[in-house]
PDB file as gemmi writes it, atoms N, CA and C in Angstrom:
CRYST1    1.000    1.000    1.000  90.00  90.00  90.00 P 1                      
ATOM      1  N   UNK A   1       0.851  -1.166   0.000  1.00  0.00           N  
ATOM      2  CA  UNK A   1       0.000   0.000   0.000  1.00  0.00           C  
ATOM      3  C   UNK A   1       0.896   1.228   0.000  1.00  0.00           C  
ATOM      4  N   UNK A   2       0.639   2.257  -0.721  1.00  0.00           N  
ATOM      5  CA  UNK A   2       1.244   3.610  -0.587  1.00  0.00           C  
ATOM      6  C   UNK A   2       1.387   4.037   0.862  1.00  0.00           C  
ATOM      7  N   UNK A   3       2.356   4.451   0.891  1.00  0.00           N  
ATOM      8  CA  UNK A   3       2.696   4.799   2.323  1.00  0.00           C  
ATOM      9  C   UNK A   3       2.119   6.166   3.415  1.00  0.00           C  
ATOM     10  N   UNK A   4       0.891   5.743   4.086  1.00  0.00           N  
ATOM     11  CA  UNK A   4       0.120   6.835   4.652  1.00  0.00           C  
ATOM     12  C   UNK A   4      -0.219   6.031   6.124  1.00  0.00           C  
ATOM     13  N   UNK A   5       0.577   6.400   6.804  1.00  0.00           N  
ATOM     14  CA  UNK A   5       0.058   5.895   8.674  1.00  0.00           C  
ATOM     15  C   UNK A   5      -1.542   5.575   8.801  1.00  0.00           C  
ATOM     16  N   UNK A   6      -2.256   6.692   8.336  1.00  0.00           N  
ATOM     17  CA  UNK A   6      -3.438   6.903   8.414  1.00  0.00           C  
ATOM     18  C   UNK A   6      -3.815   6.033   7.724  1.00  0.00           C  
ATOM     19  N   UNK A   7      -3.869   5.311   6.391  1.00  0.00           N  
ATOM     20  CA  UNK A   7      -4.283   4.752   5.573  1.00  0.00           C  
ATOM     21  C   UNK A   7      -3.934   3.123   6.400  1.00  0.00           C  
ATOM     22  N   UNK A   8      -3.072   2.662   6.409  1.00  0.00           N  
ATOM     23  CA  UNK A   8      -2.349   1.709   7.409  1.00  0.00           C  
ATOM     24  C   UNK A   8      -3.175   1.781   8.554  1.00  0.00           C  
ATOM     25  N   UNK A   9      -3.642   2.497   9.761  1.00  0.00           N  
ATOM     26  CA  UNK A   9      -4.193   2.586  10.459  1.00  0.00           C  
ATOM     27  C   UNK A   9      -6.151   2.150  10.213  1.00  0.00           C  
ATOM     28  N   UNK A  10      -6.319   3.045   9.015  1.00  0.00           N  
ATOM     29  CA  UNK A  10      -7.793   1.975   8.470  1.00  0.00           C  
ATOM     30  C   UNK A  10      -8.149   0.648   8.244  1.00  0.00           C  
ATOM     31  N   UNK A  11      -6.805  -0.044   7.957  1.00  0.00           N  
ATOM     32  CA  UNK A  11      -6.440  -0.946   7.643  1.00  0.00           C  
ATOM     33  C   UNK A  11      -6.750  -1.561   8.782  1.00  0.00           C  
ATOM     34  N   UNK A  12      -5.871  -1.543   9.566  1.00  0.00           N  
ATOM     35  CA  UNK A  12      -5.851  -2.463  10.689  1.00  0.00           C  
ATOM     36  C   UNK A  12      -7.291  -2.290  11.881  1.00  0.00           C  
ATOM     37  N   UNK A  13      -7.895  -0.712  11.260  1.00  0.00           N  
ATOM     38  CA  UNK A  13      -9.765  -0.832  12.123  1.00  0.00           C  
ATOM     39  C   UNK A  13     -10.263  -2.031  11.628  1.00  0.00           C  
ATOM     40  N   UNK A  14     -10.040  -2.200  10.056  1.00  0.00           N  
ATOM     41  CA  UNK A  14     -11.046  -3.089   9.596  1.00  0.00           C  
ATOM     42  C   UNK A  14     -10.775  -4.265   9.630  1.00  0.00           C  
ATOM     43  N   UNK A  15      -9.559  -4.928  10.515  1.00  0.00           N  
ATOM     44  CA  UNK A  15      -9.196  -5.977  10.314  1.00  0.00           C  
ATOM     45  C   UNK A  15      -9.849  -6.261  11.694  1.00  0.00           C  
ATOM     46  N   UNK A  16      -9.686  -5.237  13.020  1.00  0.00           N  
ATOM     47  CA  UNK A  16      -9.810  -5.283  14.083  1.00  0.00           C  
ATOM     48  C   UNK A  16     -11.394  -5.224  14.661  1.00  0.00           C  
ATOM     49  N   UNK A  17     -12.111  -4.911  13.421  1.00  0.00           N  
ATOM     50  CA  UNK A  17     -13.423  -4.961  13.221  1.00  0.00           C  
ATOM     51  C   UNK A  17     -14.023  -6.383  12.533  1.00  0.00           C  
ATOM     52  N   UNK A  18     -12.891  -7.257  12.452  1.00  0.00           N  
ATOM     53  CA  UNK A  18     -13.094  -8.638  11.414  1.00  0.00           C  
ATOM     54  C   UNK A  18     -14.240  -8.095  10.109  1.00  0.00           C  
ATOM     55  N   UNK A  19     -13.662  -7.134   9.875  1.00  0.00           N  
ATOM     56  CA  UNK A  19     -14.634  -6.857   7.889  1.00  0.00           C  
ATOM     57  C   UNK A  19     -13.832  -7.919   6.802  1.00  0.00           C  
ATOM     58  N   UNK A  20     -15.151  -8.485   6.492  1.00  0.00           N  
ATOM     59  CA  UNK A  20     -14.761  -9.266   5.470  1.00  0.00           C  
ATOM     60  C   UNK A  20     -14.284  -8.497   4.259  1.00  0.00           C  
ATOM     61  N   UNK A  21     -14.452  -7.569   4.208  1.00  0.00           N  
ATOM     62  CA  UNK A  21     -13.975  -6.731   2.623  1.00  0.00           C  
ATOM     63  C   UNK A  21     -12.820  -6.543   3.074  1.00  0.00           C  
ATOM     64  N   UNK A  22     -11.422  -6.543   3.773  1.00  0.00           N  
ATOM     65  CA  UNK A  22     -10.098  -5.576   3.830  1.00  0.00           C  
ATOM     66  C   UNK A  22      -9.404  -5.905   2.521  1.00  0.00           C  
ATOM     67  N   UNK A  23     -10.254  -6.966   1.519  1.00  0.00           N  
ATOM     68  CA  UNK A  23      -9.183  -6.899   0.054  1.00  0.00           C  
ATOM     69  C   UNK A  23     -10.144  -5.826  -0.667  1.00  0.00           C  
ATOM     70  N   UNK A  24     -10.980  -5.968  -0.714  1.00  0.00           N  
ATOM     71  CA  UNK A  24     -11.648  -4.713  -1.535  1.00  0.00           C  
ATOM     72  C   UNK A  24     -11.154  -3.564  -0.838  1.00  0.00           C  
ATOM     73  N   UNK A  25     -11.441  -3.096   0.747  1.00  0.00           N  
ATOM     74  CA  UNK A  25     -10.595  -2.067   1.310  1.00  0.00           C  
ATOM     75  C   UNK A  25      -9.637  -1.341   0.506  1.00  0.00           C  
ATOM     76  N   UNK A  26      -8.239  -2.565   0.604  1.00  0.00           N  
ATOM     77  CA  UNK A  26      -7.146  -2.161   0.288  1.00  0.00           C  
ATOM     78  C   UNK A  26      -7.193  -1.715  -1.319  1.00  0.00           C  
ATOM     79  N   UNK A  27      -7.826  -2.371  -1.871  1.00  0.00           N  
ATOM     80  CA  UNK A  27      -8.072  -2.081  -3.687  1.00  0.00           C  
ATOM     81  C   UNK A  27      -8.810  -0.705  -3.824  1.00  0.00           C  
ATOM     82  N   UNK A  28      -9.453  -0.434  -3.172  1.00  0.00           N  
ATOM     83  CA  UNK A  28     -10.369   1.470  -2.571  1.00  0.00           C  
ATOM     84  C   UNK A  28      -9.453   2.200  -2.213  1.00  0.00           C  
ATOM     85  N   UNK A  29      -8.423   1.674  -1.389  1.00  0.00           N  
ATOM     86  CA  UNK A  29      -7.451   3.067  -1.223  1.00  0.00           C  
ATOM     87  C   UNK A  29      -5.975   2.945  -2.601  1.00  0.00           C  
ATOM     88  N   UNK A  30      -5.922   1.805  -3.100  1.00  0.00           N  
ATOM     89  CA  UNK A  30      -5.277   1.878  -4.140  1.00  0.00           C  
ATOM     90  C   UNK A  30      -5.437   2.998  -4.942  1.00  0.00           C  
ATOM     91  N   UNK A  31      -7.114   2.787  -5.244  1.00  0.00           N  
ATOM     92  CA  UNK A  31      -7.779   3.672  -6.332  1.00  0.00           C  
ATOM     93  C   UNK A  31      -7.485   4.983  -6.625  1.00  0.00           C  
ATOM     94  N   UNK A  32      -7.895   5.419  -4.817  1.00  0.00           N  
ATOM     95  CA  UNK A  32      -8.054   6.418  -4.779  1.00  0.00           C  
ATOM     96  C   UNK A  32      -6.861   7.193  -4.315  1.00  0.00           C  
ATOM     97  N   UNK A  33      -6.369   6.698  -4.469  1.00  0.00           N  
ATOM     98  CA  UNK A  33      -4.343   7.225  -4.533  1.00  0.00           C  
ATOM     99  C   UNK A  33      -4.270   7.032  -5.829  1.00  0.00           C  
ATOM    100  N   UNK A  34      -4.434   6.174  -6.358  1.00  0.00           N  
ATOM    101  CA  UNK A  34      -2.966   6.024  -7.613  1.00  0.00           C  
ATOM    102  C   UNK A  34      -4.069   6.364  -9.029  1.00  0.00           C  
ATOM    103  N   UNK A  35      -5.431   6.231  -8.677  1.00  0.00           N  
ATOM    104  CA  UNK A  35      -6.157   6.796  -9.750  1.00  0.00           C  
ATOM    105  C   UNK A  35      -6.927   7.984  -9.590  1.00  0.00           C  
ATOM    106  N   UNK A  36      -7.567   8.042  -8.752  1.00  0.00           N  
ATOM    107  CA  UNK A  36      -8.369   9.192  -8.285  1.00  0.00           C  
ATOM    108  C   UNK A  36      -7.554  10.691  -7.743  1.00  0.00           C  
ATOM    109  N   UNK A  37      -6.238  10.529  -7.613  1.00  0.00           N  
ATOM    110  CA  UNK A  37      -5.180  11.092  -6.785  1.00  0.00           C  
ATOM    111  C   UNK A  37      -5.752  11.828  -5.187  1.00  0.00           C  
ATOM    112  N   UNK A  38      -6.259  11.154  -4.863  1.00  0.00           N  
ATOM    113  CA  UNK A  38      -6.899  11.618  -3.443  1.00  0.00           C  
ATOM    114  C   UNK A  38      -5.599  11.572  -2.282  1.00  0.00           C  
ATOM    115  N   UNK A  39      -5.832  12.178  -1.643  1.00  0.00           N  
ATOM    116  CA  UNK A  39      -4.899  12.436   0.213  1.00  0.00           C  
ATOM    117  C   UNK A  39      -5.433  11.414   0.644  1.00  0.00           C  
ATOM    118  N   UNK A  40      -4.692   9.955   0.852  1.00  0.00           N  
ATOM    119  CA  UNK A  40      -5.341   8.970   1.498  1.00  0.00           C  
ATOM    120  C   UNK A  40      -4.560   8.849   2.859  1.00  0.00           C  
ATOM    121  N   UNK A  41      -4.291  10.553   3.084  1.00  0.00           N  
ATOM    122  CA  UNK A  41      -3.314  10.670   4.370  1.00  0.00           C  
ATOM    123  C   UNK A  41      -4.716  11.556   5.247  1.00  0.00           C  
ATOM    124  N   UNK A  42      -5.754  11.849   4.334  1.00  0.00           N  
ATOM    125  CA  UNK A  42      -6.584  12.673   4.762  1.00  0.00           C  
ATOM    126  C   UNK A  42      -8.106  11.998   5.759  1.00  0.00           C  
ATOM    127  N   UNK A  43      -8.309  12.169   7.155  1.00  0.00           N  
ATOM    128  CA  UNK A  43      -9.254  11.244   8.052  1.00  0.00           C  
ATOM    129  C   UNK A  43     -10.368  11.310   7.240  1.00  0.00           C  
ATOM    130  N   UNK A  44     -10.461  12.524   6.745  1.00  0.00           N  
ATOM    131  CA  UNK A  44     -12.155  12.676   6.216  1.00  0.00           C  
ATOM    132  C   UNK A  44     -12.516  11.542   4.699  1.00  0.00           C  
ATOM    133  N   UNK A  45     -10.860  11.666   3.461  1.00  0.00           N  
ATOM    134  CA  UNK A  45     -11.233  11.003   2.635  1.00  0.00           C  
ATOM    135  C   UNK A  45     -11.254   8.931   3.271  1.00  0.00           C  
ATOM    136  N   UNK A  46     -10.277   8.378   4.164  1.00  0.00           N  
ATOM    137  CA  UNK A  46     -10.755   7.336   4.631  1.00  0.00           C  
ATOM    138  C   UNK A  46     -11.727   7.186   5.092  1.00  0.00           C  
ATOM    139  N   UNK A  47     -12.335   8.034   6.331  1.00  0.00           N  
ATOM    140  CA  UNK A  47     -13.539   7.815   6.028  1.00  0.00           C  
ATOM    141  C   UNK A  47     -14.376   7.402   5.338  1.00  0.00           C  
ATOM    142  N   UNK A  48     -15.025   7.990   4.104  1.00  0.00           N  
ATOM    143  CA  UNK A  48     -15.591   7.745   3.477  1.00  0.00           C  
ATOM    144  C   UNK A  48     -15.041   6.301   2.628  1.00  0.00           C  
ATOM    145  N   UNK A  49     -13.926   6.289   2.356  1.00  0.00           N  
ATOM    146  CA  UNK A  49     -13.802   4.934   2.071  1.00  0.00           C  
ATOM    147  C   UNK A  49     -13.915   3.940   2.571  1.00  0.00           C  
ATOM    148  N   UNK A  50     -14.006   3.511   3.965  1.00  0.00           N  
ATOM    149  CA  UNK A  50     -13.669   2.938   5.051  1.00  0.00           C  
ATOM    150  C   UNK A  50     -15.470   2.842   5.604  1.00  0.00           C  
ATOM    151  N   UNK A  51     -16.304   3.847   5.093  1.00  0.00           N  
ATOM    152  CA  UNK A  51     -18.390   3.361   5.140  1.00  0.00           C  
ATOM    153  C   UNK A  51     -18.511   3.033   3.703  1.00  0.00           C  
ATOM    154  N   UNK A  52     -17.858   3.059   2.848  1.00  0.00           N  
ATOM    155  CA  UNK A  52     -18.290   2.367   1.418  1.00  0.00           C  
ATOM    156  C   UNK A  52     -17.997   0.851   1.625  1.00  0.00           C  
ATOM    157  N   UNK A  53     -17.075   0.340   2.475  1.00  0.00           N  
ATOM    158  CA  UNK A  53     -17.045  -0.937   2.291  1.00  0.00           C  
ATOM    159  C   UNK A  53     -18.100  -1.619   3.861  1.00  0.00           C  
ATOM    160  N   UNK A  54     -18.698  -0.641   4.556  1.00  0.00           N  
ATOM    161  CA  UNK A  54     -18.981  -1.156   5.787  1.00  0.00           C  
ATOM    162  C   UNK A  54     -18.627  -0.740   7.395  1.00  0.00           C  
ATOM    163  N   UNK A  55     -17.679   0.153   7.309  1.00  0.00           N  
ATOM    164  CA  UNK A  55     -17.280   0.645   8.615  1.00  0.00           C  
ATOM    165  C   UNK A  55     -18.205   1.550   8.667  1.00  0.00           C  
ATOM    166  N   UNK A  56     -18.322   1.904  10.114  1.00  0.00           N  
ATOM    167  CA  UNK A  56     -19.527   2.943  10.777  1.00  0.00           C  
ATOM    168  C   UNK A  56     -18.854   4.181  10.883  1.00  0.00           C  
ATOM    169  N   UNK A  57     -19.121   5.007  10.222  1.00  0.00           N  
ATOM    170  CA  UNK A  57     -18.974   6.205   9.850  1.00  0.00           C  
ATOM    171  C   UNK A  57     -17.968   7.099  11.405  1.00  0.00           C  
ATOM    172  N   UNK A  58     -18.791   7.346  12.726  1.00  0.00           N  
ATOM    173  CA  UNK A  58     -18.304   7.215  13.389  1.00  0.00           C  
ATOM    174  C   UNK A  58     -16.859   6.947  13.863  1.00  0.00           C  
ATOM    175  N   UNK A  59     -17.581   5.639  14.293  1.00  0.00           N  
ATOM    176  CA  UNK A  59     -16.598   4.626  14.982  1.00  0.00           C  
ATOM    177  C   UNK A  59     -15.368   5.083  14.352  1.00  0.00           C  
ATOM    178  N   UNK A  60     -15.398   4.860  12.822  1.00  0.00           N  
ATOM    179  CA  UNK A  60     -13.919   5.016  12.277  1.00  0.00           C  
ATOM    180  C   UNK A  60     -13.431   6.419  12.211  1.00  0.00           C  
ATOM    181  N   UNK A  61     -14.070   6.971  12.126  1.00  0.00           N  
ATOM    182  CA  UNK A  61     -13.516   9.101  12.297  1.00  0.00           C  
ATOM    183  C   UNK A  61     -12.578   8.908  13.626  1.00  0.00           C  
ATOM    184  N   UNK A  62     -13.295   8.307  14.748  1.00  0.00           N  
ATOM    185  CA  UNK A  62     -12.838   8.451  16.313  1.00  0.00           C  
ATOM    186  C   UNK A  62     -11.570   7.698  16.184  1.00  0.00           C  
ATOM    187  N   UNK A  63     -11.629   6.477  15.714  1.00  0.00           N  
ATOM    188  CA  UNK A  63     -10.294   5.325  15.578  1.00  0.00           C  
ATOM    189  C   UNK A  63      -9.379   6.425  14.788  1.00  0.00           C  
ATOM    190  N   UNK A  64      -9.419   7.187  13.876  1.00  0.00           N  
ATOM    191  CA  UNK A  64      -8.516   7.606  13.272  1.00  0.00           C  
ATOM    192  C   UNK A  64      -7.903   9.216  13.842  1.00  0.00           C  
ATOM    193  N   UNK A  65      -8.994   9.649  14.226  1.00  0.00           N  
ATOM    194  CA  UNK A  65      -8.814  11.040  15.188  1.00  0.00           C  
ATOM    195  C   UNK A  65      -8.154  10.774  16.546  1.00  0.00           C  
ATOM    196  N   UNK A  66      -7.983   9.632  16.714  1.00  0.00           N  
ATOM    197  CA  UNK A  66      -7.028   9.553  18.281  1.00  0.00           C  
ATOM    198  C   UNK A  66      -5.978   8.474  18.059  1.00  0.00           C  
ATOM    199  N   UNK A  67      -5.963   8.339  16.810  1.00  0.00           N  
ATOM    200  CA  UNK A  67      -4.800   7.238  16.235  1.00  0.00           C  
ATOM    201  C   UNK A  67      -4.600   6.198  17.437  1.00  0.00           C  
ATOM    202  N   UNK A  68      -5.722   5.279  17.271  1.00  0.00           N  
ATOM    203  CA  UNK A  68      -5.547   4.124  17.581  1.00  0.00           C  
ATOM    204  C   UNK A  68      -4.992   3.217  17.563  1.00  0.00           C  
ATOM    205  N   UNK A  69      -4.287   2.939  16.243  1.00  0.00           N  
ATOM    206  CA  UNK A  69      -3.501   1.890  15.724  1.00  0.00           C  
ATOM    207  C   UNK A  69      -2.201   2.275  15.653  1.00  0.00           C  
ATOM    208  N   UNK A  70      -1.842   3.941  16.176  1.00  0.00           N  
ATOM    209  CA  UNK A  70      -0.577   3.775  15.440  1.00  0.00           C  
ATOM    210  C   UNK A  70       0.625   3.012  16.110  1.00  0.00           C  
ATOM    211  N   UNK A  71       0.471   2.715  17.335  1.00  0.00           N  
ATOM    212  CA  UNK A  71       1.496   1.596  17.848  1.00  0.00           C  
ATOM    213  C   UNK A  71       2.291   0.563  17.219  1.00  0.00           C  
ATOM    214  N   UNK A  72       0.579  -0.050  16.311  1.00  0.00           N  
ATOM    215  CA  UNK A  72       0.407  -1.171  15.534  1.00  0.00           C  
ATOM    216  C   UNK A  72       1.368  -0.613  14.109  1.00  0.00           C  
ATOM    217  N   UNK A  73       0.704   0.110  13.780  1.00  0.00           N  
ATOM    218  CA  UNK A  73       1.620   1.029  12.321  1.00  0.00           C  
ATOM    219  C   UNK A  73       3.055   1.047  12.815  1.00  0.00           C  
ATOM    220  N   UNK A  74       3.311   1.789  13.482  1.00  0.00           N  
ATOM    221  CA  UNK A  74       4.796   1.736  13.883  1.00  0.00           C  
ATOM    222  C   UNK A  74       5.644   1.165  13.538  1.00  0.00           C  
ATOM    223  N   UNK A  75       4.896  -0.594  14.606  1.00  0.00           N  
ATOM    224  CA  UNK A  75       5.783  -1.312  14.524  1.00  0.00           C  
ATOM    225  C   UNK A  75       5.933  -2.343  13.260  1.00  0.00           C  
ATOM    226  N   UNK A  76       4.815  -2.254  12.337  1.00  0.00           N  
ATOM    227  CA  UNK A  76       4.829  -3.100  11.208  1.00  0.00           C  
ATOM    228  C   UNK A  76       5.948  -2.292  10.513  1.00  0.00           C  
ATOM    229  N   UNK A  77       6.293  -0.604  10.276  1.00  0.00           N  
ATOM    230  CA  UNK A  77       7.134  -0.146   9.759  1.00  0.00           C  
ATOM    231  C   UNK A  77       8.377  -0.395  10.076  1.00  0.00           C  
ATOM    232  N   UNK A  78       8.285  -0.340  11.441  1.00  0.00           N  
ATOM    233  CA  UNK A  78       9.962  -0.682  12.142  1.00  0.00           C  
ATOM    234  C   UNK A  78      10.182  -2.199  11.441  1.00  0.00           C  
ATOM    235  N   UNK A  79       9.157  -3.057  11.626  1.00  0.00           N  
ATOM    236  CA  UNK A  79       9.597  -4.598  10.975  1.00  0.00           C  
ATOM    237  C   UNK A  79      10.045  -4.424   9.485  1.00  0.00           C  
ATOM    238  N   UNK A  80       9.277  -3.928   9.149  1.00  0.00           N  
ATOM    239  CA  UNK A  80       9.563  -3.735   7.172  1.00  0.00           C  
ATOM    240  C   UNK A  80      11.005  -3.025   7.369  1.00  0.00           C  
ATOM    241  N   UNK A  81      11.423  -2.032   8.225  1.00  0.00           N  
ATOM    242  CA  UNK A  81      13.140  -1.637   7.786  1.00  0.00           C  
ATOM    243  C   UNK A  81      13.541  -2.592   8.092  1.00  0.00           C  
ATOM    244  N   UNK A  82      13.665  -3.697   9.130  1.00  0.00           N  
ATOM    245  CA  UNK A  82      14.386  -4.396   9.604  1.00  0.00           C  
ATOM    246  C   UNK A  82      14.609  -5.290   8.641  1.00  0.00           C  
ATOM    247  N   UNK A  83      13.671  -5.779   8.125  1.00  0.00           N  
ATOM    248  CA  UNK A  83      13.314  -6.610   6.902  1.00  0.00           C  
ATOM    249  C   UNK A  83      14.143  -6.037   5.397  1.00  0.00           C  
ATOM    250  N   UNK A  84      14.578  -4.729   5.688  1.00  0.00           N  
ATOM    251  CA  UNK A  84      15.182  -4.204   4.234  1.00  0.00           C  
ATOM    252  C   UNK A  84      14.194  -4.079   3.627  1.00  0.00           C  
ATOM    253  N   UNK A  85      13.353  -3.741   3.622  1.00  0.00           N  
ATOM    254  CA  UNK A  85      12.021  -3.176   2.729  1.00  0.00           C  
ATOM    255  C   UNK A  85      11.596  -1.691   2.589  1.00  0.00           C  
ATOM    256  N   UNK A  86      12.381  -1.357   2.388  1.00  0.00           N  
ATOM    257  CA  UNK A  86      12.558  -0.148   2.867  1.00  0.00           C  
ATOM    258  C   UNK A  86      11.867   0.423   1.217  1.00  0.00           C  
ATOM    259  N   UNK A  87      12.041   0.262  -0.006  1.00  0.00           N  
ATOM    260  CA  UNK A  87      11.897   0.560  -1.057  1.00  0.00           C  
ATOM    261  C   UNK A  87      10.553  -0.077  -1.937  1.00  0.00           C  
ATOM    262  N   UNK A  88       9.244   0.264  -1.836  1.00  0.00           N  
ATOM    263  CA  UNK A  88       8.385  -0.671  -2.403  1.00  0.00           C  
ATOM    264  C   UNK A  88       8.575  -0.966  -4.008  1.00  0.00           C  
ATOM    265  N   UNK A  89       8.254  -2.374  -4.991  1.00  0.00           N  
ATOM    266  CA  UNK A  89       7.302  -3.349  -3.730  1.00  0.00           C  
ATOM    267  C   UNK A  89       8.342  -4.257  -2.697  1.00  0.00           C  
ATOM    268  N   UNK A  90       8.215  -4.877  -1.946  1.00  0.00           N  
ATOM    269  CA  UNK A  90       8.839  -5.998  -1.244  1.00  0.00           C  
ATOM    270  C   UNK A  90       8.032  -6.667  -1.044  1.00  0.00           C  
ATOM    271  N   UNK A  91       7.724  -7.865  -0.816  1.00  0.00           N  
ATOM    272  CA  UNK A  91       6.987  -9.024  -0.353  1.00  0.00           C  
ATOM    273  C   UNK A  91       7.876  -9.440   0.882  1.00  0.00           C  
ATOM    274  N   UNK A  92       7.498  -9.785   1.921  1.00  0.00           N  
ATOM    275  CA  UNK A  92       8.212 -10.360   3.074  1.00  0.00           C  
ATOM    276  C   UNK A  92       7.226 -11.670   3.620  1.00  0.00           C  
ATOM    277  N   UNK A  93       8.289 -12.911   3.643  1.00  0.00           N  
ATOM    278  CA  UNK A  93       7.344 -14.249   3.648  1.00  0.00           C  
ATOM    279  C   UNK A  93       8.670 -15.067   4.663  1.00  0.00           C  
ATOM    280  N   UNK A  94       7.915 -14.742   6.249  1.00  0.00           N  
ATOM    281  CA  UNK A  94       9.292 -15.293   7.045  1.00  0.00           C  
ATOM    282  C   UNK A  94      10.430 -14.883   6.835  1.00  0.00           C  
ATOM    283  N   UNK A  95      11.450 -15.128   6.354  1.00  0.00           N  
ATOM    284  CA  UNK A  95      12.879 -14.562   6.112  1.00  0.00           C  
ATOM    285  C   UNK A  95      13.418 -14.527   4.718  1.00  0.00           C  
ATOM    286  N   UNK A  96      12.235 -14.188   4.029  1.00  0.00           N  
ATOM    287  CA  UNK A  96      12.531 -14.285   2.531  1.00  0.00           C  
ATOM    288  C   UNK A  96      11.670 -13.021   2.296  1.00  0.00           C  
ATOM    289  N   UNK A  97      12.511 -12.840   0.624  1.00  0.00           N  
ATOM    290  CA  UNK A  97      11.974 -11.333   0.418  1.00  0.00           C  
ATOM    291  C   UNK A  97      11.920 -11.710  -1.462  1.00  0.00           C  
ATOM    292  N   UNK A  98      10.922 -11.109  -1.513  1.00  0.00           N  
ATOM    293  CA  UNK A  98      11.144 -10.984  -3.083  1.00  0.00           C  
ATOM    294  C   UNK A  98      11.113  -9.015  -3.411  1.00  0.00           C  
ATOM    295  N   UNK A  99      12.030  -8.743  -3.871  1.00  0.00           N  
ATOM    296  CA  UNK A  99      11.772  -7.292  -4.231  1.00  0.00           C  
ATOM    297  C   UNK A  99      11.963  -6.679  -5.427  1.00  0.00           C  
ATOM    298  N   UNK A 100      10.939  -6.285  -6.087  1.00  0.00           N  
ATOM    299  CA  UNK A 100      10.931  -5.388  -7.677  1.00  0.00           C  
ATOM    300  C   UNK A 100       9.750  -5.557  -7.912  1.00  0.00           C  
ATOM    301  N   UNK A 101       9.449  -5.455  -9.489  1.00  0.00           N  
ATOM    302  CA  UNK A 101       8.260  -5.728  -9.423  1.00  0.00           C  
ATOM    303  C   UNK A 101       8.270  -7.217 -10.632  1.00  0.00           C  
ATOM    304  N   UNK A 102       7.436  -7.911 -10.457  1.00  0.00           N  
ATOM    305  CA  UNK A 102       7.336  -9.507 -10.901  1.00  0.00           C  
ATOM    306  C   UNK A 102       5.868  -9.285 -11.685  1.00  0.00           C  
ATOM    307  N   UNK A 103       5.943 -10.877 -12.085  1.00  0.00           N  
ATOM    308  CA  UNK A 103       4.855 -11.368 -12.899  1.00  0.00           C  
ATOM    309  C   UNK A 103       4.453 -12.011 -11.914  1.00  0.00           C  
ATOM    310  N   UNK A 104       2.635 -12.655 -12.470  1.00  0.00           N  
ATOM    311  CA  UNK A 104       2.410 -13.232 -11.628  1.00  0.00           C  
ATOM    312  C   UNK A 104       2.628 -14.814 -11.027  1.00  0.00           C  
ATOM    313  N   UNK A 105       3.200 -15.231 -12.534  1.00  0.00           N  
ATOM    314  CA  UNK A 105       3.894 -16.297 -12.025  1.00  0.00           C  
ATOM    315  C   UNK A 105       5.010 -16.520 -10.920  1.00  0.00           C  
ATOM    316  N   UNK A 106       5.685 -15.016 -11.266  1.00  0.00           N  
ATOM    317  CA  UNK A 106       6.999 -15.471 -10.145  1.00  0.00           C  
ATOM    318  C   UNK A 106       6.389 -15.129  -8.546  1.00  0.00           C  
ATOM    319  N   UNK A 107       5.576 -14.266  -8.565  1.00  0.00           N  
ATOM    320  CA  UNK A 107       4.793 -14.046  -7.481  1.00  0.00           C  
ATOM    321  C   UNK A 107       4.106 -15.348  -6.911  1.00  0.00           C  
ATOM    322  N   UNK A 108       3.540 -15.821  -7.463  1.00  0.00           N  
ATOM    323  CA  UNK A 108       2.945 -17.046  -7.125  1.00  0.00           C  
ATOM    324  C   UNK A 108       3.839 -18.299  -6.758  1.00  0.00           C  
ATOM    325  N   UNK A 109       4.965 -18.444  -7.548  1.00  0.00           N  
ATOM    326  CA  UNK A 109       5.813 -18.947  -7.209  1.00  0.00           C  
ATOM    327  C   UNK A 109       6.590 -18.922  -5.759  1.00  0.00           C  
ATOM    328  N   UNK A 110       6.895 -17.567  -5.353  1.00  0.00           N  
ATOM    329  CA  UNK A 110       7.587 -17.100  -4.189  1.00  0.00           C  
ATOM    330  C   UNK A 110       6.544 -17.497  -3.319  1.00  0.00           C  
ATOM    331  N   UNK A 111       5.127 -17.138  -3.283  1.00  0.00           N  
ATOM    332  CA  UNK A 111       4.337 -17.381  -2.012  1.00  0.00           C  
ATOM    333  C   UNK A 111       4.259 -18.674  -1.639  1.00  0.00           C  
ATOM    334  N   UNK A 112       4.173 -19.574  -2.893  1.00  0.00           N  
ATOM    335  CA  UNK A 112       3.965 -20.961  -2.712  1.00  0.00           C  
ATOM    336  C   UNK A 112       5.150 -21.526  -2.078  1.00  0.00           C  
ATOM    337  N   UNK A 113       6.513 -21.188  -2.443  1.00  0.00           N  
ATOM    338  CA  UNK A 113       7.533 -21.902  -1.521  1.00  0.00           C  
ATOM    339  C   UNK A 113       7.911 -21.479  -0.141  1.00  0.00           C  
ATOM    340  N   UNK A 114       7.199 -20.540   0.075  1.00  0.00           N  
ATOM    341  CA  UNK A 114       7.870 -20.360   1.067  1.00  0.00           C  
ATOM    342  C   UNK A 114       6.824 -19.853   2.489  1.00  0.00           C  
TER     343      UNK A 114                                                      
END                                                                             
């Protein structure tokens, strides 16, 4: 995912909310970064992305207005430097890394062995 705490932080409401959509989620803030060019650093535009798939409008403003998760964010970032991932994409699978960008064969390949 493009790199936005905030965006990362939606992420992990909706996981912490067990929403069955967090792959559509994540494909909504794709969008709306890399096509729509939206601030997906911005509470108000997650929001709204974040009640299109099912989160309570609310609930998630408050989770993101008192940064709930960012502990959680943090430390997934601190893991990804540690990991040398520092440069997207990386894939990290246990102590293996695939990094550039691939087909989907080799992608599929890497997940499957390892």
């Amino acid at each position: 995912m493009p790199w936005s705490r905030k965006a990362h932080e939606l992420l992990c409401h909706a996981r912490a909310a067990e929403l069955d959509e967090t792959g559509e989620l994540l494909d909504l803030i794709f969008e709306a970064f890399l096509l729509k060019g939206k601030d997906i650093g911005r509470v108000d535009v997650l929001v709204g992305i974040g009640q299109s798939v099912g989160l309570e409008l609310s609930e998630t403003k408050a989770v993101l207005d008192i940064d709930r998760y960012e502990a959680e964010v943090t430390d997934a970032l601190e893991y990804a430097r540690s990991q040398k991932a520092e440069v997207p994409p990386v894939l990290i699978r246990g102590h293996k890394h695939l990094r550039d960008f691939h087909n989907r064969e080799a992608i599929g390949t890497f997940l499957a062995t390892t």
